[in-house]
C-alpha positions as a LaTeX table, in Angstrom:
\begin{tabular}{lrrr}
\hline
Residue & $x$ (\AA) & $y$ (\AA) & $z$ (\AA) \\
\hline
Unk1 & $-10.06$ & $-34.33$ & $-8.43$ \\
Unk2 & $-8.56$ & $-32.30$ & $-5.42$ \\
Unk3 & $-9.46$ & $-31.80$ & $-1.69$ \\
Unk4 & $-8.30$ & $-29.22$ & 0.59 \\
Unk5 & $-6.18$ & $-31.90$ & 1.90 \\
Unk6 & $-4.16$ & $-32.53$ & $-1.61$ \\
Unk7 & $-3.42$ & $-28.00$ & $-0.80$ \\
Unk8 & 0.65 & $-27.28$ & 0.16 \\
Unk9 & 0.97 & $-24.50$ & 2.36 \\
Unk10 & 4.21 & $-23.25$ & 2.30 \\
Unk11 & 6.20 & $-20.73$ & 5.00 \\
Unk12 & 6.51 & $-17.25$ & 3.87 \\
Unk13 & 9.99 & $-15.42$ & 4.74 \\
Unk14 & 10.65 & $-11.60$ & 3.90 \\
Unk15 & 13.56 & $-12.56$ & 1.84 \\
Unk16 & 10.66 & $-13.71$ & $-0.42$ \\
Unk17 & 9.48 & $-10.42$ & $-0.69$ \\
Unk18 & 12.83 & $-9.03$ & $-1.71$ \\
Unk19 & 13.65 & $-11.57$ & $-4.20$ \\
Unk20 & 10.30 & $-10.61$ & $-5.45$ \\
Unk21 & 10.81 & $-6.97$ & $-5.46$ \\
Unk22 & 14.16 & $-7.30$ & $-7.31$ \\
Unk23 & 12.76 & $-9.22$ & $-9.83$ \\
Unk24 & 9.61 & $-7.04$ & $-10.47$ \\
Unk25 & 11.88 & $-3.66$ & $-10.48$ \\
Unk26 & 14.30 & $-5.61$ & $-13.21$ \\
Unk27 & 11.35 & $-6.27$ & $-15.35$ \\
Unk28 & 10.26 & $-2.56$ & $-15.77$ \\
Unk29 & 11.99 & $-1.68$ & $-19.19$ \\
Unk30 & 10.57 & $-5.28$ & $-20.71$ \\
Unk31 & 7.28 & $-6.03$ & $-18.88$ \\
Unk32 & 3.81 & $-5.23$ & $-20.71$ \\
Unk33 & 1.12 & $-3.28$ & $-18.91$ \\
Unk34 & $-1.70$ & $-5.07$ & $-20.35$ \\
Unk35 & $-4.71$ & $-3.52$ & $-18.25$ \\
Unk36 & $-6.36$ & $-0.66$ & $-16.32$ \\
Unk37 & $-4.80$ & 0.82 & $-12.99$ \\
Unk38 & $-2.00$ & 1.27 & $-11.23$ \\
Unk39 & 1.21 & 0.58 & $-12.22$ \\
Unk40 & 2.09 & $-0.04$ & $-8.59$ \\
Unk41 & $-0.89$ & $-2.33$ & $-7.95$ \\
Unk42 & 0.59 & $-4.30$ & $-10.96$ \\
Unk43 & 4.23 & $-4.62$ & $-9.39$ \\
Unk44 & 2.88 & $-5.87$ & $-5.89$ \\
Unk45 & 1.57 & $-8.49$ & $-8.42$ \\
Unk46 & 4.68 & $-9.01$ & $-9.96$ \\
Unk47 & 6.63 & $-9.30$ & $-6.67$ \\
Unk48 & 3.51 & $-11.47$ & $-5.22$ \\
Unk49 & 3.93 & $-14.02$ & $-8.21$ \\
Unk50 & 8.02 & $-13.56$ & $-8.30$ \\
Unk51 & 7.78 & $-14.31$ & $-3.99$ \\
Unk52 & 5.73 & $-17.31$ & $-5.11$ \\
Unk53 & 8.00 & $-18.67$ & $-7.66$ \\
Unk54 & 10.79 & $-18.75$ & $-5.26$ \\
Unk55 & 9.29 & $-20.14$ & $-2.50$ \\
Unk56 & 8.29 & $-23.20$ & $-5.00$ \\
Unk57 & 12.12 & $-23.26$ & $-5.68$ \\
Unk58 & 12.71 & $-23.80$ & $-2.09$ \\
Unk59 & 10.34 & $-26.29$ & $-1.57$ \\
Unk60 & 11.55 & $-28.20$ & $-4.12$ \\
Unk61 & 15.28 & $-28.26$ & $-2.86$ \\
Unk62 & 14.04 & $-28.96$ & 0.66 \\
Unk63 & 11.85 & $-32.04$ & $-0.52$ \\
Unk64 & 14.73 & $-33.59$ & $-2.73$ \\
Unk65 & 12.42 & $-33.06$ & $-5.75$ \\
Unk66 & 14.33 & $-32.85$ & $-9.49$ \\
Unk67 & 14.11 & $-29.31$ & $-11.63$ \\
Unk68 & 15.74 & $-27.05$ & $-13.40$ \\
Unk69 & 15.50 & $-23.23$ & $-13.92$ \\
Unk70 & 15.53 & $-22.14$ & $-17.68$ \\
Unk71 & 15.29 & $-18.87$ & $-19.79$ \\
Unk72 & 11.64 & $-18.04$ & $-20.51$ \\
Unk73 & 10.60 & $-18.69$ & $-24.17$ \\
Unk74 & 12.35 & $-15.32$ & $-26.38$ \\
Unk75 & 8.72 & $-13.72$ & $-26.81$ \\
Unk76 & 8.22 & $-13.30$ & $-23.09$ \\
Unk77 & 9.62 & $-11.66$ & $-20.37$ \\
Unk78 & 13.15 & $-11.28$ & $-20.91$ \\
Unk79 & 13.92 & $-11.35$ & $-16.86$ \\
Unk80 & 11.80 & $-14.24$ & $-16.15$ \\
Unk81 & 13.01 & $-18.31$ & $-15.19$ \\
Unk82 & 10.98 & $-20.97$ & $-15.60$ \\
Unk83 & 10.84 & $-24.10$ & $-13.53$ \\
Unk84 & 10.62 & $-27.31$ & $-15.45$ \\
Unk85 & 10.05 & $-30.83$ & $-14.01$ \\
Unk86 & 10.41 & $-34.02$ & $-15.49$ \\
Unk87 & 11.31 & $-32.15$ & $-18.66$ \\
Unk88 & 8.39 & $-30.09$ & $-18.79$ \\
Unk89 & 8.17 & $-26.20$ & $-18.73$ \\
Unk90 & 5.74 & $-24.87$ & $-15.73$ \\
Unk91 & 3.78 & $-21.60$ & $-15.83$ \\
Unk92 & 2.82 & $-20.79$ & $-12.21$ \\
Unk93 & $-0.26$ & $-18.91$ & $-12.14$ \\
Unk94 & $-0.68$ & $-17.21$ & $-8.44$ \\
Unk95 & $-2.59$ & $-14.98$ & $-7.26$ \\
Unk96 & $-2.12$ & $-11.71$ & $-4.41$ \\
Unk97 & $-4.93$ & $-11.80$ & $-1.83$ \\
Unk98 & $-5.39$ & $-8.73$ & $-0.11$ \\
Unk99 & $-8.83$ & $-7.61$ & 0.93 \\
Unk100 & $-8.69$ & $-8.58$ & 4.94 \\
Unk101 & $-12.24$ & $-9.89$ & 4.94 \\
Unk102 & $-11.25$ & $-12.56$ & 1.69 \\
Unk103 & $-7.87$ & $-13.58$ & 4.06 \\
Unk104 & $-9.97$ & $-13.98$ & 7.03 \\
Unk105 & $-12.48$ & $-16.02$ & 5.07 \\
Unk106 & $-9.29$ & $-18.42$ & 4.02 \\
Unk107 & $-7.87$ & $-18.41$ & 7.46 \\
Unk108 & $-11.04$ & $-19.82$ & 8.76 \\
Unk109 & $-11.97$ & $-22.07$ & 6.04 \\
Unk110 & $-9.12$ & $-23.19$ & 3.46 \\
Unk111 & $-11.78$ & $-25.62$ & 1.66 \\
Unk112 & $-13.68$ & $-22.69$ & $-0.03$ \\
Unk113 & $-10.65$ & $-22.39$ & $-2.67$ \\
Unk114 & $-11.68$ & $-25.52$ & $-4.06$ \\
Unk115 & $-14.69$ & $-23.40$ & $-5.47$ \\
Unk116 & $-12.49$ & $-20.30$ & $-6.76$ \\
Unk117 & $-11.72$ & $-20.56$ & $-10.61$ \\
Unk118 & $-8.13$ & $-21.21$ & $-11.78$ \\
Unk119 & $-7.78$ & $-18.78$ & $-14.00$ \\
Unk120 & $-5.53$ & $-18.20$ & $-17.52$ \\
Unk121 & $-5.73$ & $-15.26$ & $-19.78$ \\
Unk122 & $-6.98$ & $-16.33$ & $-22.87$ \\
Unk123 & $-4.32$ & $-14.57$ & $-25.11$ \\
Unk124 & $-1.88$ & $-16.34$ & $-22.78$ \\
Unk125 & $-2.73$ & $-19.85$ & $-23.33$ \\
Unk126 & $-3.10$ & $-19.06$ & $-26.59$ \\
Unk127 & 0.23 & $-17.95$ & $-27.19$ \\
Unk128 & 2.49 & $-20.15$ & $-29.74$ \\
Unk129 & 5.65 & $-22.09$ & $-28.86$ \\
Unk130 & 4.36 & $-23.96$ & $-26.07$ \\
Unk131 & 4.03 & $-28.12$ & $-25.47$ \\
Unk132 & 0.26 & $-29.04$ & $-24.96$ \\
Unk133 & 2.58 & $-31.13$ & $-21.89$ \\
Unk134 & 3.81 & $-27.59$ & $-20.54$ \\
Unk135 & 2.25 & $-27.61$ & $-16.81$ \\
Unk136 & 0.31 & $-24.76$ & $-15.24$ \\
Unk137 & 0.83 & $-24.80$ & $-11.56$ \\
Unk138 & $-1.81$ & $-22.74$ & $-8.98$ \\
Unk139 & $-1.28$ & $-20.95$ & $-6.22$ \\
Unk140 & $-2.55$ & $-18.36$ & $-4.06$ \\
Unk141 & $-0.57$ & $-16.07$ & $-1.79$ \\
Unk142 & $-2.76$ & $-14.32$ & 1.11 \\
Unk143 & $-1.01$ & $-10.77$ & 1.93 \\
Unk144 & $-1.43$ & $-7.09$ & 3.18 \\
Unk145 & $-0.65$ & $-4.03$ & 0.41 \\
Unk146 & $-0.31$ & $-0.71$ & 1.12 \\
Unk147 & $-2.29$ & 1.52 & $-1.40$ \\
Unk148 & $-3.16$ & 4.52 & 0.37 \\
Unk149 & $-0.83$ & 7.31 & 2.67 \\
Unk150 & $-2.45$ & 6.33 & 5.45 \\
Unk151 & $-1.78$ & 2.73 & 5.39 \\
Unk152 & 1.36 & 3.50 & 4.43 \\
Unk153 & 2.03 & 5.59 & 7.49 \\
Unk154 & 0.60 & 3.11 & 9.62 \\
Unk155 & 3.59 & 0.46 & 8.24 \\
Unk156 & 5.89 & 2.67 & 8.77 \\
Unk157 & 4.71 & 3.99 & 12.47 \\
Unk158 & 4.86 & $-0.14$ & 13.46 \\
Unk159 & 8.34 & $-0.28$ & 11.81 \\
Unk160 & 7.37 & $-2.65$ & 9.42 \\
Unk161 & 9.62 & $-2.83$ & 5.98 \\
Unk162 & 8.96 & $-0.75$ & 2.58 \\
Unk163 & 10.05 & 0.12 & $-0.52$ \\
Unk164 & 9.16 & 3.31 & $-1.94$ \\
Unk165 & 9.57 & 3.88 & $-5.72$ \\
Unk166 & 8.47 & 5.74 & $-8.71$ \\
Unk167 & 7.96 & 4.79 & $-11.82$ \\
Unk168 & 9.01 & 7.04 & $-14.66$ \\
Unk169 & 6.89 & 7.91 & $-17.29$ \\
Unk170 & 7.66 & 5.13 & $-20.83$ \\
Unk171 & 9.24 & 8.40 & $-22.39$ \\
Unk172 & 11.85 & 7.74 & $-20.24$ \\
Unk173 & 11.68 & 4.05 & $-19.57$ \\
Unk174 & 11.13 & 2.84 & $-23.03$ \\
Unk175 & 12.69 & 5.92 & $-24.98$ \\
Unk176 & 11.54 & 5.70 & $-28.74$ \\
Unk177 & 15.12 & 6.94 & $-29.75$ \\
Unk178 & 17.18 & 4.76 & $-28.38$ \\
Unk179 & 20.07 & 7.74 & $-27.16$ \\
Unk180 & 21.87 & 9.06 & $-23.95$ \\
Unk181 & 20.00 & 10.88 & $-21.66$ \\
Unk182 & 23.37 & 13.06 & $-21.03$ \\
Unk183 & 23.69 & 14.94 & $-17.65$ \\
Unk184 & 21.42 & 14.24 & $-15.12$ \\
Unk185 & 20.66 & 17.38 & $-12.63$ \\
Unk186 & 18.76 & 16.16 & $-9.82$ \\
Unk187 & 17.17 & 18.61 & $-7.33$ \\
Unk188 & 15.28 & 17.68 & $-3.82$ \\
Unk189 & 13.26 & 19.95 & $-1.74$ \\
Unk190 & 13.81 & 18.27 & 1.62 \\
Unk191 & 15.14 & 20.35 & 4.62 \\
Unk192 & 17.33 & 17.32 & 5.03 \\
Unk193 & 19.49 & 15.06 & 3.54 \\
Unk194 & 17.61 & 12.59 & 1.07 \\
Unk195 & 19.32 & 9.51 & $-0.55$ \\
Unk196 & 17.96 & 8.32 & $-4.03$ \\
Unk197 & 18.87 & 5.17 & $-5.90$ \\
Unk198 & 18.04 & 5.69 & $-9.96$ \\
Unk199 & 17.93 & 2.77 & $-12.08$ \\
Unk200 & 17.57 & 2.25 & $-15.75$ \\
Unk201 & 19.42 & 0.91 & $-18.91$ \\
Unk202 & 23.09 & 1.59 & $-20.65$ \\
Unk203 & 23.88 & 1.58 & $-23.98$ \\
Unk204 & 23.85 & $-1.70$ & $-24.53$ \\
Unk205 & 20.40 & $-1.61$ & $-22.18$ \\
Unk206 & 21.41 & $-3.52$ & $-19.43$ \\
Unk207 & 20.46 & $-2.36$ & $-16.14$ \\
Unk208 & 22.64 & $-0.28$ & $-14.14$ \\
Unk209 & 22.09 & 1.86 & $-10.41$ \\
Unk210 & 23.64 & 4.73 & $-9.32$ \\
Unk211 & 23.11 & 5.86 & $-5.51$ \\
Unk212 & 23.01 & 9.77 & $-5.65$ \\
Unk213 & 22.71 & 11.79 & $-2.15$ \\
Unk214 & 21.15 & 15.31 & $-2.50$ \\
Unk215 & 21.93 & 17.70 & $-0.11$ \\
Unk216 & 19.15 & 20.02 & 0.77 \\
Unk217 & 17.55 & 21.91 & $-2.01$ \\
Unk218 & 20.66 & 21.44 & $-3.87$ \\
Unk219 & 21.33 & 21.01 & $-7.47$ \\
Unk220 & 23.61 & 17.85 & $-8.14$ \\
Unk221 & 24.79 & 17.42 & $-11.63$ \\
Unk222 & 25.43 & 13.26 & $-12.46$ \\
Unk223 & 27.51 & 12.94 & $-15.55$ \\
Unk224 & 26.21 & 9.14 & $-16.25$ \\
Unk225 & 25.73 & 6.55 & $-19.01$ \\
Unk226 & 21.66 & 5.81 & $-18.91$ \\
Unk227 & 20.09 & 5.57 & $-22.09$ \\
Unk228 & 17.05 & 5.24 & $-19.81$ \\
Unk229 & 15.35 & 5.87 & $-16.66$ \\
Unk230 & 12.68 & 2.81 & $-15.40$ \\
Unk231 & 12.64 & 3.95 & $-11.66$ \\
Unk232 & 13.50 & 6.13 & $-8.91$ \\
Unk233 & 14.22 & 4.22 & $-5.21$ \\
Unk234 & 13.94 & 5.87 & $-1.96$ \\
Unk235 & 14.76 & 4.75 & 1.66 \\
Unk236 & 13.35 & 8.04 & 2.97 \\
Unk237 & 10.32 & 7.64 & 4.99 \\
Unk238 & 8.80 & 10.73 & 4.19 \\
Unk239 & 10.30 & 11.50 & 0.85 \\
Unk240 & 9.70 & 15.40 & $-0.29$ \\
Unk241 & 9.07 & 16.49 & $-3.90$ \\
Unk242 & 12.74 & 15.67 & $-6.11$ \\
Unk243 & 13.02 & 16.85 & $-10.22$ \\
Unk244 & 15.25 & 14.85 & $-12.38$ \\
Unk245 & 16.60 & 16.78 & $-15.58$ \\
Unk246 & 17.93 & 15.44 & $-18.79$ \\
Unk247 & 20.42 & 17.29 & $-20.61$ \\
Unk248 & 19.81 & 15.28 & $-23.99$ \\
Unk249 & 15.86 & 15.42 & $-23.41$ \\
Unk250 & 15.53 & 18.78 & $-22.17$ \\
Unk251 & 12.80 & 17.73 & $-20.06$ \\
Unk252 & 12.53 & 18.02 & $-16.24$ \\
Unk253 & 10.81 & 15.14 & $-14.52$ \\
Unk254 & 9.18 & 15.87 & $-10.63$ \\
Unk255 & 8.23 & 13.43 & $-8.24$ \\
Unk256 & 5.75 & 14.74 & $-5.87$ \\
Unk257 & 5.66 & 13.55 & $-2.46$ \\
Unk258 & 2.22 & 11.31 & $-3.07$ \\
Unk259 & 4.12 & 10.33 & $-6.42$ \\
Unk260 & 5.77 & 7.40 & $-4.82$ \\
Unk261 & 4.41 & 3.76 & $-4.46$ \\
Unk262 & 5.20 & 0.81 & $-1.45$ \\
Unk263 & 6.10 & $-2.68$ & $-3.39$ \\
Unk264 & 6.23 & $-4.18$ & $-0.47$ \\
Unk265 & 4.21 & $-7.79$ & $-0.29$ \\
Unk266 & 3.36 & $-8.37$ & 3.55 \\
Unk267 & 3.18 & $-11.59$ & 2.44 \\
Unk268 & 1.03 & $-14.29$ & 5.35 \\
Unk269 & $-0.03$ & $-18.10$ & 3.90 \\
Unk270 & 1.23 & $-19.37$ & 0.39 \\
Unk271 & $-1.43$ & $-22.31$ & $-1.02$ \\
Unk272 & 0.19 & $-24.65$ & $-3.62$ \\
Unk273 & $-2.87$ & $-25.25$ & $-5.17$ \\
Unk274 & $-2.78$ & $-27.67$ & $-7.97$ \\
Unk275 & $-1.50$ & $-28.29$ & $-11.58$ \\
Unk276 & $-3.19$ & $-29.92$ & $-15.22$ \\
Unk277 & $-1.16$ & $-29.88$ & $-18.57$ \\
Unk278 & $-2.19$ & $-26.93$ & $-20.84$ \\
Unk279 & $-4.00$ & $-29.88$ & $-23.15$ \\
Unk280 & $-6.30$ & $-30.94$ & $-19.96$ \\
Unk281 & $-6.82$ & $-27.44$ & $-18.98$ \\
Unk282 & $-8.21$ & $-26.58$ & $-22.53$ \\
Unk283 & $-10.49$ & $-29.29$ & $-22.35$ \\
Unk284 & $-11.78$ & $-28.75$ & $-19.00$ \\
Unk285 & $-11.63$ & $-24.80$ & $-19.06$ \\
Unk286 & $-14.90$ & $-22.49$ & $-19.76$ \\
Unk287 & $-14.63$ & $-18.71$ & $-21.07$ \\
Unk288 & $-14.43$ & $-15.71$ & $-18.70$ \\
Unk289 & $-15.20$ & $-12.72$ & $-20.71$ \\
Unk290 & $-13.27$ & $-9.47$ & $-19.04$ \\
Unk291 & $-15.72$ & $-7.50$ & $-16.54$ \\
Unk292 & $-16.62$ & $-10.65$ & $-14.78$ \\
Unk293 & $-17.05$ & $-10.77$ & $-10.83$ \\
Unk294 & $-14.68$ & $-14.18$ & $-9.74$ \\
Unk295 & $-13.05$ & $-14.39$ & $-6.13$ \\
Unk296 & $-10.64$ & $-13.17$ & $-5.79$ \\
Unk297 & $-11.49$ & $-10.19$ & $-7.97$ \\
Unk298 & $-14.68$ & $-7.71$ & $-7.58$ \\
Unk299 & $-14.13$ & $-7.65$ & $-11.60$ \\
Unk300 & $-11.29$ & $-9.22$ & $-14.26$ \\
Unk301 & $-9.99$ & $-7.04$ & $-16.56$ \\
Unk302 & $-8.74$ & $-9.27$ & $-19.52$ \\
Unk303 & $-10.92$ & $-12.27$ & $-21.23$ \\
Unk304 & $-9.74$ & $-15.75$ & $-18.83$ \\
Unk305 & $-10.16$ & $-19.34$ & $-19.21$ \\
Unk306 & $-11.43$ & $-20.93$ & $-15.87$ \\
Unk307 & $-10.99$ & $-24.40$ & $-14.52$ \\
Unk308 & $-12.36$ & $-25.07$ & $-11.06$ \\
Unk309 & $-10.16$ & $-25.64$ & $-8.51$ \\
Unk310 & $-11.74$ & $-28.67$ & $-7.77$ \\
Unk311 & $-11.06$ & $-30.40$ & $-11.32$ \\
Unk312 & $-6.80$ & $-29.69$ & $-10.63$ \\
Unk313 & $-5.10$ & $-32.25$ & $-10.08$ \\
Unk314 & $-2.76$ & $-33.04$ & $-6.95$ \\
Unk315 & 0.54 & $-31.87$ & $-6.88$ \\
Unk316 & 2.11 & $-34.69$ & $-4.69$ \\
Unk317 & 1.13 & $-37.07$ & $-7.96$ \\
Unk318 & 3.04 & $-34.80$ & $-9.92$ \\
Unk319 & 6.16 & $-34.42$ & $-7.35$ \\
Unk320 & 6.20 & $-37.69$ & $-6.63$ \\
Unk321 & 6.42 & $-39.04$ & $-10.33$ \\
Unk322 & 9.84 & $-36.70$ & $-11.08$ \\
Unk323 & 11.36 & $-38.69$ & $-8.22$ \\
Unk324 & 11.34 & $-41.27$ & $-10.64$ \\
Unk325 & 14.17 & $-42.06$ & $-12.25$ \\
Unk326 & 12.61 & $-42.43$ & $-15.76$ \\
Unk327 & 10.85 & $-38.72$ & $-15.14$ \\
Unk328 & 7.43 & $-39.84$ & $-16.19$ \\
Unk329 & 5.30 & $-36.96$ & $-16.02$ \\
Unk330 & 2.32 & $-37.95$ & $-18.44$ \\
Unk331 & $-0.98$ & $-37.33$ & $-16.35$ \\
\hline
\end{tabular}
């Protein structure tokens, strides 16, 4: 239903990367880790699909085309907007593209997406409360991670951006007791000075930051009002080992110096792919079972749906029937 031709390829700025970051770091005390890994491959993925959300925002400003942002449905991610056009609610499905040889591979021949599944985790579509006329929207977002300490010291050698945080452990992200974690001590080993940001949840767990500079191998005490701790934030290029102490918990946390994980999407080409209702792509999709080998992935980890690329349909039919002044959006 789709060529190459009917693909948008969209600019990608750093401040997509931020906005992404933001958003993915916000989402910590709410967001579900549903499979195997890292918890900082599953950010860049966050920030990745957060970068392309935006940049659809943009291009939808730019071109003059009607939406509106709204409050994802109350089981979902508390954090997350969606776009709707034409009156109907969009999921955006992208996926992060990092293995050089698969970028290279797009670089030199864009048509071999039309082959690559569009994929939709099957408890996902299968979730209640949504229109069979919701839209899914693909995309694909070709970018460089860093996942190892020697890519990460080659970023920062080139002077290339990063963001350096750790995670903290659910006990202190998603406390069971929902009570004040009291004084904070925080300790660094670094022979010089080393600037933290900690971020978690108040009382009435919203998110609050506190900025907290630690002299060498010097206790600081923090008299504060976190309930919780989702992450620790450092601008620190080489970041040395730092323990965080609750008074209420009695429990010391420490970050070793390999304990700290780059967010940062070196985002290069973003593909607007294509889009079908969630009625079409039920028809049209085929099961996945988890474990399967599907570009991008050398294996999936949760049970998909998968519709072709090929079978999507054009996104310029869709964009160009919300000009409309009626909004018809029925494919």
């Amino acid at each position: 239903m789709i060529d190459s031709t009917d693909f948008l390829s969209l600019p990608y700025t750093r401040d997509l990367t931020e906005g992404g970051i933001a958003y993915a770091l916000r989402s910590l005390p709410y967001s579900f880790h549903r499979t195997k890994g890292s918890v900082y491959d599953r950010l860049r993925r966050l920030v990745a699909s957060a970068a392309v959300d935006l940049a659809l925002r943009r291009y939808l400003s730019e071109q003059t085309i009607p939406f509106e942002v709204k409050s994802a449905l109350p089981f979902t991610e508390r954090e997350r907007y969606d776009v709707t056009l034409g009156g109907r609610r969009c999921e955006i499905k992208s996926f992060l593209i990092s293995p050089r040889e698969q970028i290279l591979q797009i670089q030199r021949n864009p048509k071999l997406l039309l082959n690559v599944p569009a994929l939709v985790a099957s408890d996902q579509h299968a979730a209640e409360g949504y229109s069979p006329r919701d839209l899914y929207l693909f995309a694909f977002l070709t970018g460089r991670v860093t996942t190892t300490q020697q890519e990460l010291k080659d970023i920062v050698e080139a002077q290339q951006p990063h963001s350096l945080v750790h995670v903290m452990p659910d006990a202190w992200n998603r406390p069971s007791n929902w009570n004040p974690l009291g004084k904070l001590v925080l300790k660094s080993d670094s022979e010089e000075p080393q600037t933290i940001e900690i971020s978690g949840q108040d009382a009435g767990r919203a998110m609050r930051s506190l900025i907290v500079k630690l002299p060498p191998r010097t206790r600081i005490d923090v008299e504060n009002e976190f309930f919780s701790v989702s992450y620790i934030h450092t601008k620190s290029i080489s970041p040395a080992r730092v323990g965080i102490h609750s008074s209420a918990r009695k429990e010391t946390h420490l970050i070793s110096t390999t304990d700290w994980g780059n967010i940062w999407v070196y985002g290069l080409e973003l593909w607007l792919l294509g889009y079908l209702t969630r009625e079409e792509f039920s028809r049209r999709a085929s099961f996945l079972p988890a474990g399967s080998r599907v570009f991008p992935y050398n294996y999936t980890q949760v049970k998909n749906l998968a519709v072709p690329v090929s079978k999507l349909r054009p996104l310029s039919e869709l964009f160009e029937r919300v000009k409309l002044p009626s909004s018809v959006t029925s494919a």
